[in-house]
Structure formats: C-alpha cells, structure tokens
C-alpha positions as CSV (number, residue, x, y, z in Angstrom):
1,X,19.1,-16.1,2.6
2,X,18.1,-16.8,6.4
3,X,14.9,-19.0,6.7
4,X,13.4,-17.1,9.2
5,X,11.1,-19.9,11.8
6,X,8.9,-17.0,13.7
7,X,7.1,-13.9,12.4
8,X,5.2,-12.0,15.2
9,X,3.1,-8.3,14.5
10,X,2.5,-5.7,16.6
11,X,2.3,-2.1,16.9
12,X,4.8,-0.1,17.9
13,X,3.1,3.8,17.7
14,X,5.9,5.8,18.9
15,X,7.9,4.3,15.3
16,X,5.3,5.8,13.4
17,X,6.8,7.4,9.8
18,X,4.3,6.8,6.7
19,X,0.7,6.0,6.3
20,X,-1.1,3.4,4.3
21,X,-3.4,3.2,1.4
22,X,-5.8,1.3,2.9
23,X,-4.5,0.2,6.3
24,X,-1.7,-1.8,4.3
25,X,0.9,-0.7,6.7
26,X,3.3,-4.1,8.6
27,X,5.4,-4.1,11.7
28,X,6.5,-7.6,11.4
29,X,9.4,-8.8,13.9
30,X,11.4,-11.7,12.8
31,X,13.5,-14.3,14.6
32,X,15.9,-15.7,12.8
33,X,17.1,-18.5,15.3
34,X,20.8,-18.5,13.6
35,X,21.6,-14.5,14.0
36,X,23.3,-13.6,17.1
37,X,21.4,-13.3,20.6
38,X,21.9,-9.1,19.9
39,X,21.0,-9.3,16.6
40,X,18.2,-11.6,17.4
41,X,15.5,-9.4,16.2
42,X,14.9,-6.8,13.0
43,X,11.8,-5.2,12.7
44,X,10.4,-4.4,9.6
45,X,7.5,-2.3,8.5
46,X,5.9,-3.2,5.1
47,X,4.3,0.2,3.4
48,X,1.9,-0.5,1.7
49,X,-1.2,2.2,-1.7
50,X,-1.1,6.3,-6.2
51,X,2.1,7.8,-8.5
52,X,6.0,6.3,-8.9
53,X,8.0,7.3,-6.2
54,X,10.4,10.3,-8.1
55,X,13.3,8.2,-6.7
56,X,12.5,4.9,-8.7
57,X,15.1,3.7,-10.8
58,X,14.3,4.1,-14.8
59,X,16.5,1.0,-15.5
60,X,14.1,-2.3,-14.5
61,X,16.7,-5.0,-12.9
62,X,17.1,-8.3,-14.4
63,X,14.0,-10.7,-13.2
64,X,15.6,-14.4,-11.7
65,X,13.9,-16.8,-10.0
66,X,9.9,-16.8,-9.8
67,X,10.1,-13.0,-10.8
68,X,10.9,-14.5,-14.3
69,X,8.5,-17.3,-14.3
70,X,5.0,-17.2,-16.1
71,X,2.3,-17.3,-13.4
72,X,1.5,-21.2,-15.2
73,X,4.9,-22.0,-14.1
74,X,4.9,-20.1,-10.8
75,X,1.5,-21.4,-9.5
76,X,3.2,-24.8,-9.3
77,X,4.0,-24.1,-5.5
78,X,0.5,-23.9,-3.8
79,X,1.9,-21.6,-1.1
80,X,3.5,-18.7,-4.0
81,X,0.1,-19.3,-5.4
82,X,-1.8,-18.5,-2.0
83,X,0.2,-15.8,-1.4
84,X,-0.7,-14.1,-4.5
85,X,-4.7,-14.4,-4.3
86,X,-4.5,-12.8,-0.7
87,X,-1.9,-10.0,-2.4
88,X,-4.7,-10.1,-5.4
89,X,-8.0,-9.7,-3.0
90,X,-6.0,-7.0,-0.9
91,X,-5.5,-4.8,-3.9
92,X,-9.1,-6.0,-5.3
93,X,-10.8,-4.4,-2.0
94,X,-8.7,-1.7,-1.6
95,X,-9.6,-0.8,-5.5
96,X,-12.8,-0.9,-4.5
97,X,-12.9,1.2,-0.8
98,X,-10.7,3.8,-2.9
99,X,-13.3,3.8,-5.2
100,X,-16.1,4.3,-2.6
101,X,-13.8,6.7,-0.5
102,X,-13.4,9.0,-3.6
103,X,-17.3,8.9,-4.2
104,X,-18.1,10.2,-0.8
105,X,-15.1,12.3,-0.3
106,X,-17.1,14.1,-3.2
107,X,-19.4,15.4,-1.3
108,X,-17.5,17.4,0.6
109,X,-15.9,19.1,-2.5
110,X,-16.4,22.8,-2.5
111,X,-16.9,23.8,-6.2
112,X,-18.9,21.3,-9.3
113,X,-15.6,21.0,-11.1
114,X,-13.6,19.5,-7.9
115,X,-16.6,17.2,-7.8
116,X,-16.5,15.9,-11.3
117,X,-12.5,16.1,-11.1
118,X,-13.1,13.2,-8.1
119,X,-15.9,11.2,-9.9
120,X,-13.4,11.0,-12.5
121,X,-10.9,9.7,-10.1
122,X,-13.5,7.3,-8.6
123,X,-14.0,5.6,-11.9
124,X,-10.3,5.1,-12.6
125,X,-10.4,3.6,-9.8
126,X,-13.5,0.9,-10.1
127,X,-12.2,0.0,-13.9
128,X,-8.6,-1.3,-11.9
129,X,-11.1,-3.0,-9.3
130,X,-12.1,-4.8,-12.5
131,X,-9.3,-6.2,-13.8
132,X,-8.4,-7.4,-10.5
133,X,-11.4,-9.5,-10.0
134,X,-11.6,-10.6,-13.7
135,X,-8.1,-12.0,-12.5
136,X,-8.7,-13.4,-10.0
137,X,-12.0,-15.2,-11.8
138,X,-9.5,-16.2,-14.9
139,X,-7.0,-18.1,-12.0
140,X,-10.6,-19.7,-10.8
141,X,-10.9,-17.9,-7.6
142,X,-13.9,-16.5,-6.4
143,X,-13.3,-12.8,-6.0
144,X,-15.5,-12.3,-3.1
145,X,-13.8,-14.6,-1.2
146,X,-10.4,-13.7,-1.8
147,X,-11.4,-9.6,-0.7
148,X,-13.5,-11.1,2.4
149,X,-10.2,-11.6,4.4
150,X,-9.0,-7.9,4.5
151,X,-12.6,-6.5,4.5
152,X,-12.9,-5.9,7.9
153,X,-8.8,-4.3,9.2
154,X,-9.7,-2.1,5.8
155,X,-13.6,-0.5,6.5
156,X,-12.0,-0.4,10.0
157,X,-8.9,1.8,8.8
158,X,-11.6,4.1,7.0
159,X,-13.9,4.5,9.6
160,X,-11.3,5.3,12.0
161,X,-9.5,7.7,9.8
162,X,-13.2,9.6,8.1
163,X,-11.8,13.3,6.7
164,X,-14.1,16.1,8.4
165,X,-13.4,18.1,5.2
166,X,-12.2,18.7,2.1
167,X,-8.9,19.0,2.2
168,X,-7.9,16.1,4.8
169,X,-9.5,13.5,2.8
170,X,-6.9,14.9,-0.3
171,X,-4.6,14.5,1.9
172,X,-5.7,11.2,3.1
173,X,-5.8,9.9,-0.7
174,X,-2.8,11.4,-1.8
175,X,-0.5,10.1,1.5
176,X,-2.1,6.7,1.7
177,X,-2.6,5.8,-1.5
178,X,1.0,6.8,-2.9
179,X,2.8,5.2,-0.1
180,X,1.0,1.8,-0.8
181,X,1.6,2.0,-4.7
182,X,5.3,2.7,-3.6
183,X,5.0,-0.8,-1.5
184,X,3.2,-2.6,-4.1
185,X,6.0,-1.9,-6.5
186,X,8.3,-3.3,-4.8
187,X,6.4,-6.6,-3.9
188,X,5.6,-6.8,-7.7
189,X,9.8,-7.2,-8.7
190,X,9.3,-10.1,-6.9
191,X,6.4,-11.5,-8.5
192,X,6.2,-13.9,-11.8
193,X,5.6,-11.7,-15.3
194,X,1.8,-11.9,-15.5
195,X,0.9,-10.9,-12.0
196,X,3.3,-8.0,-12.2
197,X,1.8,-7.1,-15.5
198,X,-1.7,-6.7,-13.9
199,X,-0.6,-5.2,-10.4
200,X,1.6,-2.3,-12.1
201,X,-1.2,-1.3,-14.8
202,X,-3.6,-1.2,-11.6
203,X,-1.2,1.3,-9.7
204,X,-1.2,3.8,-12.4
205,X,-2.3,7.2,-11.1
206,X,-5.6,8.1,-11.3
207,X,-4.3,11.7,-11.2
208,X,-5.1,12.3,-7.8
209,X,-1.2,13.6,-6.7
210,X,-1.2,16.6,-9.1
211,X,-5.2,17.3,-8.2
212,X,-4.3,17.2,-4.8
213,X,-0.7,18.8,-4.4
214,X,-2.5,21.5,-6.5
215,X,-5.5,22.1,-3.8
216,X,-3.8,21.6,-0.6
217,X,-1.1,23.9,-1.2
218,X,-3.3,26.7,-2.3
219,X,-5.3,26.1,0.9
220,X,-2.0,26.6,2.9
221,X,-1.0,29.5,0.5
222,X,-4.6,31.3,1.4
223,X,-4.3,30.4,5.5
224,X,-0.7,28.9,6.6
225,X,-2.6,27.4,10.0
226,X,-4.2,24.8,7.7
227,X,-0.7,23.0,6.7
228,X,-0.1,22.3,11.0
229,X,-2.9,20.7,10.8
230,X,-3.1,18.5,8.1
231,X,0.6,17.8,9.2
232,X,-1.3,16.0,12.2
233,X,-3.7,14.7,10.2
234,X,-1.1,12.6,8.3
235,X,0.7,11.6,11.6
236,X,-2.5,10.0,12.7
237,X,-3.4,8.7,9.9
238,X,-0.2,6.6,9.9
239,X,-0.6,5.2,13.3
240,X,-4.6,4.0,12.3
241,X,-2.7,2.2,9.5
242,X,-0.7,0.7,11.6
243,X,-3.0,-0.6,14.7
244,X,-5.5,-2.1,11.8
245,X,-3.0,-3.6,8.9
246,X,-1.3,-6.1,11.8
247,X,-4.3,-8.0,11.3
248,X,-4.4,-8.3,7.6
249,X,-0.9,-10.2,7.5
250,X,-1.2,-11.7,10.8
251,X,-3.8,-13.2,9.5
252,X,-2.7,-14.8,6.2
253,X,0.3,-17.2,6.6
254,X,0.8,-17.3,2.9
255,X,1.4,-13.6,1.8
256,X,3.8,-13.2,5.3
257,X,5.7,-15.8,4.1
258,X,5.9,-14.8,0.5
259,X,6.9,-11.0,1.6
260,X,9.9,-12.2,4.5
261,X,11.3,-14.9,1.6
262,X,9.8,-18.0,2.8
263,X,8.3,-18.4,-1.2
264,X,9.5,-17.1,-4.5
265,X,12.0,-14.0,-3.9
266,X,11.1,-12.2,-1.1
267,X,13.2,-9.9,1.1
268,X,15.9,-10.7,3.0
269,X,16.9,-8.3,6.4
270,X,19.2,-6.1,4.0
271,X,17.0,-5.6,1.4
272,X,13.9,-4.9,3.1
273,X,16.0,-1.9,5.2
274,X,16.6,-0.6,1.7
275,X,13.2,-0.6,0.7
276,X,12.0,0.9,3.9
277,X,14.2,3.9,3.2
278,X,13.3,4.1,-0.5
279,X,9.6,4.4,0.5
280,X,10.2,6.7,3.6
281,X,12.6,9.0,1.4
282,X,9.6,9.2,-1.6
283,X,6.8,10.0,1.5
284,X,9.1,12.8,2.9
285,X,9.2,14.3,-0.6
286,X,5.8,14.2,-1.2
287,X,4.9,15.6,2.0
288,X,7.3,18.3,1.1
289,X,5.4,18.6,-2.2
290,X,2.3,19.1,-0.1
291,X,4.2,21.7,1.9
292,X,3.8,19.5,4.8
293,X,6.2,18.6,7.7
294,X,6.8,14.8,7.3
C-alpha cells in the first residue's frame, strides 16, 4: 500500500453525485510523493448516513489485520484508537440531529398517522444515539466531547439544507441518511469486531426508506411537477454536504488517517474508486426508487 505524506480537502461543486447523512460527505486529494508526476493526484470523495445498499454482497469477506482484532487488542495503537472516538462521536451526533431532524420534520406531516409513523422513526433513532454514547462511556471517553468536534459542520449542514415541506425533508432523510449508512459500512470492514458490532446494529433502518419511497412517489403519481423538483432538492442537498463535511475530517488528523490507510486497513487508491462506485451505483437506484433523476 502507498503511504500517502499529504491529504488536503476542498470542494469541488461541479463533481457533485450523492448527498450526505449529516454533512458526512469527503473530497480528500492525496499526494502520494512516489506516483508519477501525471498520476500525482486522486481525488476521493468519502460518502458518508439508513438501509443496505441492494448491491451489497450477502457473503461477508474474511476479516485480516485490525478488522479481526478485538477492540482490547486494536486500541493498542493510540492513533487506530483516536480515529475511532472521532468515527464514534460523528455517528453519536449525527444519531442524535437525525433524531431531532425527524422530530421537527413532524410537524410538517400532513395526516396524525404520518406523524406518529415519524415519532416512531425518531425514537429508533435516539435508542442508537444510546448505545453509541454508552460506548463511548464504556471505552472511558466522555461522550460530549467526542460529539463537540462535528457539532458545528453538522447543525451547519441542517440549517443550510431546512425542508420547506413535507415531502423534501423525506427526501432529505431518505437520500442523506442511506448514502451515509452505505459509507459507514464500508468503513466498518475495516474496523476491529467490537466496534463493527456496535456501528452495523446502529445503522439498521429505522424504516424510513419504505415510509418514504411510499409517500414521495404517490406525491409524484398525484402531480408529476413535484419529482423536478425534489430532483433539485437532492442536487443541492449534496453540494451543502459537501461545502460543510471538509471541515469535519479536515479537522481530525486521526480519522483521515485511519480512512486513506495510514492506521489499521484503510483504503488504498483502487479500493476506494470501487467503493465510490458501489455507493454512487446504490444512490442512483434509490433515486430511481424515489422516481427521481439521479
């Protein structure tokens, strides 16, 4: 595997494909200083939120290296160990916007049953908060400050990206938060046994994709105009996800390392491209599901 010296993050908006949960979306460009001057660079976006991607292999691959460690064992190396209390606090405070997000995105819902169908949601998604900070307690880090970090690039990500009804916050949820559970799977191969125990049982699906491929597409069904415009929606969306999420890794040495290879297994140029196109090719899809243009 390269050891890659330099990671710099930017925005590139014109490259825009997905969106994130909760702003959890990575252009990271790499210098390798022993590639070739024209293959110098490689940039990478990182995806990152709530169902399995439909083209996720059944068959789980053989776990080497840390992936097959205990997190006792693992924790050994203080910077694996940093890198998974930032990966830890991001999912902790993204549990918990999700949670607040589905609260208040409640209130716009237009019959009792679509609002209790939400609470319901909400709840699922405050118990997975839980376990995350009982975690993070259990490892003897203090949960608060392991969220405090991503607080501000996420409540910035929401603010920016508020629905103004109904049916673009569903689409907001769905989009976001499947794309970042897609991304989370990924990270969590990589990952010693207990930590990938805890972050898959926190990205089960609250059963927000069927609620909301059910609503949005009988919206479109009942006025077609509606699907052009949540196409947009999504398209901006993404490139708020991507302006605010630089930050978060930018930010935190640790978990860039950990996610370009620098600790445990992380990916290498090859692997990440594959990745990139597993996530973009499950987005497209759902979009499709939606009856949205990707």
């Amino acid at each position: 595997m390269p050891s890659y010296q330099q990671a710099h993050y930017h925005h590139t908006p014109d490259s825009c494909t997905c969106d994130g949960r909760f702003g959890h979306v990575v252009v990271v460009t790499l210098i390798d200083q022993g590639l070739p001057p024209l293959g110098e660079r490689a940039i990478v976006r990182f995806m990152t939120t709530s169902d399995k991607p439909d083209n996720a292999s059944e068959t789980p691959a053989e776990h080497t290296g840390v992936a097959a460690q205990d997190w006792t064992k693992a924790a050994a190396e203080p910077q694996y160990r940093a890198a998974v209390v930032d990966l830890l606090g991001a999912l902790a405070y993204g549990e918990l916007a999700a949670f607040e997000r589905l609260a208040e995105d409640a209130k716009l819902a237009p019959t009792l049953a679509d609002k209790a169908e939400l609470a319901k949601m909400a709840s699922a998604e405050f118990h997975h908060y839980e376990k995350l900070r009982d975690r993070l307690t259990e490892i003897g880090e203090e949960p608060t400050s392991a969220m405090e970090p991503f607080v501000a690039a996420l409540d910035g990500f929401h603010r920016q990206t508020a629905p103004s009804d109904w049916l673009e916050g569903l689409v907001k949820a769905y989009v976001g938060d499947s794309i970042a559970s897609d991304f989370y799977r990924e990270v969590a191969a990589r990952l010693d046994t207990d930590t990938r125990e805890l972050v898959l049982a926190v990205l089960d699906d609250t059963g927000h994709a069927e609620f909301a491929v059910e609503k949005v597409r009988a919206a479109i069904d009942a006025e077609p105009r509606v699907g052009g415009r949540l196409a947009l929606w999504a398209r901006r969306l993404m490139g708020e996800a991507l302006s605010q999420s630089q930050r978060v890794v930018a930010d935190r040495d640790a978990l860039s390392t950990m996610l370009v290879g620098g600790v445990a297994d992380g990916f290498d140029l090859a692997e990440v491209g594959r990745m990139f196109s597993r996530i973009t090719e499950a987005h497209t899809k759902r979009m499709a599901a939606l009856g949205l243009a990707a």
